[in-house]
DOTOR-201478 format. One line per 2 residues: number of its first residue (from 1); their letters; for each residue x, y, z of C-alpha. Coordinates in steps of 0.1 Angstrom, whole numbers. Example, Ala and Ser with C-alpha at 12.3 -4.5 7.8 and 13.67 -1.06 7.14 Angstrom:
BEGIN
1	as	123/-45/78; 137/-11/71
//
This chain:
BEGIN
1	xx	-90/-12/77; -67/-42/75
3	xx	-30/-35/66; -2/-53/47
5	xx	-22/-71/24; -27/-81/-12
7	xx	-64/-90/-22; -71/-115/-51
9	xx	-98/-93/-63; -114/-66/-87
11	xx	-95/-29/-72; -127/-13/-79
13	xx	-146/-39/-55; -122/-36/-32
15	xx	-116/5/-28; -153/7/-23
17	xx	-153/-10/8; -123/19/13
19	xx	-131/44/40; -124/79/24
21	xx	-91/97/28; -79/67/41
23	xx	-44/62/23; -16/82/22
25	xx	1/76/-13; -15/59/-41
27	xx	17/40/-64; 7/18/-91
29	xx	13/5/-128; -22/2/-145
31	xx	-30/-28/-168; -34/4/-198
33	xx	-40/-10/-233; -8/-14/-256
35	xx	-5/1/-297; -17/-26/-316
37	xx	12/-47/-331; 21/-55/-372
39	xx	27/-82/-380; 53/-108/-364
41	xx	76/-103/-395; 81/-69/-382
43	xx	105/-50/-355; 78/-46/-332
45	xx	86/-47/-294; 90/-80/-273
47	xx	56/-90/-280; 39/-104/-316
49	xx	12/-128/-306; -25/-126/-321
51	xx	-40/-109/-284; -6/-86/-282
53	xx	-17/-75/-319; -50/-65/-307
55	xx	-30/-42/-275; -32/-68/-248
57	xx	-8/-87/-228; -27/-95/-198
59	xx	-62/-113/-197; -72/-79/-175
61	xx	-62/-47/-190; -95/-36/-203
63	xx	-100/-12/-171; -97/25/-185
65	xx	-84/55/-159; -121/68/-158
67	xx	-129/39/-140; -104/41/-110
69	xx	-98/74/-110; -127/90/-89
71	xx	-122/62/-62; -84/71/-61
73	xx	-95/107/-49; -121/97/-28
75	xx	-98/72/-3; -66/90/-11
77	xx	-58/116/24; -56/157/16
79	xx	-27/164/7; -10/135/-5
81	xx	4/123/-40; -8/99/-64
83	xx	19/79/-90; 5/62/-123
85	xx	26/48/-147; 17/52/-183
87	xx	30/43/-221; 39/69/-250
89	xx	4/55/-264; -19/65/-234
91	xx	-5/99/-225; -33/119/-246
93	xx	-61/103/-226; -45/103/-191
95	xx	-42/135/-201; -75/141/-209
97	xx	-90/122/-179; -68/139/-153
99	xx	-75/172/-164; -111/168/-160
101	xx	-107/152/-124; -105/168/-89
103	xx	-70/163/-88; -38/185/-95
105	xx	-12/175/-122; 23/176/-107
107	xx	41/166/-134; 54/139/-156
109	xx	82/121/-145; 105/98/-167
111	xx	117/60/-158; 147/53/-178
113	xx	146/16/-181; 183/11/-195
115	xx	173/-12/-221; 158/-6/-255
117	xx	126/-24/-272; 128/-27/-314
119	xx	102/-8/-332; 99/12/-364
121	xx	101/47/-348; 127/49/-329
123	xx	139/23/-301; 116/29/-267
125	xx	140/33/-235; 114/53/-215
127	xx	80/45/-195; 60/79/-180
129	xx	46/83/-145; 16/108/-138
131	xx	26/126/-102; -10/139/-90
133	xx	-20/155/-60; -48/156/-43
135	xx	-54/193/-19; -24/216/-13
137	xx	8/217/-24; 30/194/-5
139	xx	68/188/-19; 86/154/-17
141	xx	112/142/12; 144/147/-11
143	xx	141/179/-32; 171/170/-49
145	xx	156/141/-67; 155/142/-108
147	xx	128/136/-125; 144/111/-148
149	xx	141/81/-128; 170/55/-141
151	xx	165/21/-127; 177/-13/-150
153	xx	146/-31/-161; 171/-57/-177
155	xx	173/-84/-149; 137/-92/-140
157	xx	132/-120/-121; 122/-160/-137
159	xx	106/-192/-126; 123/-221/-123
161	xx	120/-226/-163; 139/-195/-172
163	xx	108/-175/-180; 98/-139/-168
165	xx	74/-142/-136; 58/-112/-148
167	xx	63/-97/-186; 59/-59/-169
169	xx	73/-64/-138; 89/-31/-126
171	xx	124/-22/-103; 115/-24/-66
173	xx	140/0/-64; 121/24/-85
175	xx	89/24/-68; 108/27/-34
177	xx	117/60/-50; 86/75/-53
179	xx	79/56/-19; 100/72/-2
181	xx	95/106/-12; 59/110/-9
183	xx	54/90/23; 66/92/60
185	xx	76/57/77; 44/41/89
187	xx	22/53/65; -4/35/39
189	xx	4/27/6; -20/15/-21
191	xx	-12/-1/-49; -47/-10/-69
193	xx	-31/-34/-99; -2/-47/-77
195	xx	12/-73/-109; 41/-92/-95
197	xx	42/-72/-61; 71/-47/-65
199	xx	54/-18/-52; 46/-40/-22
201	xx	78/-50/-15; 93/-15/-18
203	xx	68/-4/10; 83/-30/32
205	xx	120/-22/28; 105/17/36
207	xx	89/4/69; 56/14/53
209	xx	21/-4/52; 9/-17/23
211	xx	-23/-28/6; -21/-41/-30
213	xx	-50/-54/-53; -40/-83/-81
215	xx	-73/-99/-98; -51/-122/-120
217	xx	-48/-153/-99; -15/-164/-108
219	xx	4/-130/-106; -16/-128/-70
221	xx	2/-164/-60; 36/-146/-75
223	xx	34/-114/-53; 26/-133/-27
225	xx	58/-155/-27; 78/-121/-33
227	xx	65/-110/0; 71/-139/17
229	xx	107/-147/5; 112/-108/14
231	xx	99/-111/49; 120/-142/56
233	xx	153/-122/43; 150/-97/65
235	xx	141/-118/97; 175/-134/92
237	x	195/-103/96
//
């Protein structure tokens, strides 16, 4: 199976074509459906346009966990960890889906982004991220590891106009985190809905193999450019 690449394709095309048990951590941030927004006269969140009031920001986030979920067991090795991220609005069915799967609920960890999004109810600070397992028990690399997870999601990085090259684009540093812990050097990382790529570059600066999956053409060109301005950094030093 070919390493240390991002396909421009449908994950669930791809992981068929998978051999099982055949990675060694799965680490990703599904495209999950958003709380449908008021309207844009309201403190609702960063985003108020008609498809964000319907719970979309991407043109491909109508892929549920059912879906992806059985594959993820299947090519994922015995004994190894699975990370999904997750919003406050999609714990109840994760949770529902996961319980009913082969796999064993860890627990929830919590990624303290540092910055604050308006809304009605509170202002949100916090993501969630499923930890599965999949066989025995098998603890991570640093024990002493909290499960609050805090990581600035402030300073994402822009184009050349000033804009976000991903809205959702999450702290390499974070996913190195989970990288790290779950994974010896050398090992195979999957990341199914690789966005922007930070997942991908975290695996490099952890000497670990990577394949990611993006079917959104233009975030597959961005994650691509990440991982090549990444790999040209570290060849000058």
């Amino acid at each position: 199976m070919e390493k240390d690449i991002i396909y421009n394709a449908d994950c669930l095309q791809v992981m068929r074509d998978m051999p099982d048990e055949s990675v060694g951590l799965i680490c990703t941030d599904p495209p999950y459906k958003l709380t449908q927004r008021g309207s844009s006269g309201t403190m609702s969140g960063y985003w108020t346009t008609d498809k964000t009031r319907q719970g979309k920001v991407f043109d491909y986030n109508d892929i549920d966990i059912e879906e992806y979920l059985p594959e993820f067991y299947r090519i994922l090795k015995a004994d190894a960890h699975c990370y999904i991220m997750c919003n406050n609005f999609n714990l109840p069915h994760f949770f529902d889906v996961i319980s009913k799967s082969q796999f064993h609920f860890v627990k929830l960890l919590v990624w303290d982004k540092q910055s604050k999004i308006c809304g009605r109810y509170y202002m949100g600070q916090v993501e969630h991220i499923f930890m599965l397992r999949k066989g025995k028990d098998k603890p991570i690399n640093d024990c002493s590891q909290s499960d609050l997870l805090s990581f600035s999601n402030f300073n994402r990085e822009k184009d050349r106009d000033g804009n976000n090259l991903h809205d959702s684009m999450k702290p390499v540093s974070l996913m190195q985190v989970m990288i790290e812990n779950s994974t010896q050097e050398g090992e195979l990382v999957l990341d199914p809905f690789a966005g922007s790529g930070s997942t991908l570059l975290a695996c490099i600066r952890s000497k670990r193999h990577y394949v990611g999956c993006e079917i959104d053409p233009k975030y597959h060109k961005v994650a691509l450019d990440r991982i090549d301005r990444e790999k040209r950094t570290l060849t000058l030093f």
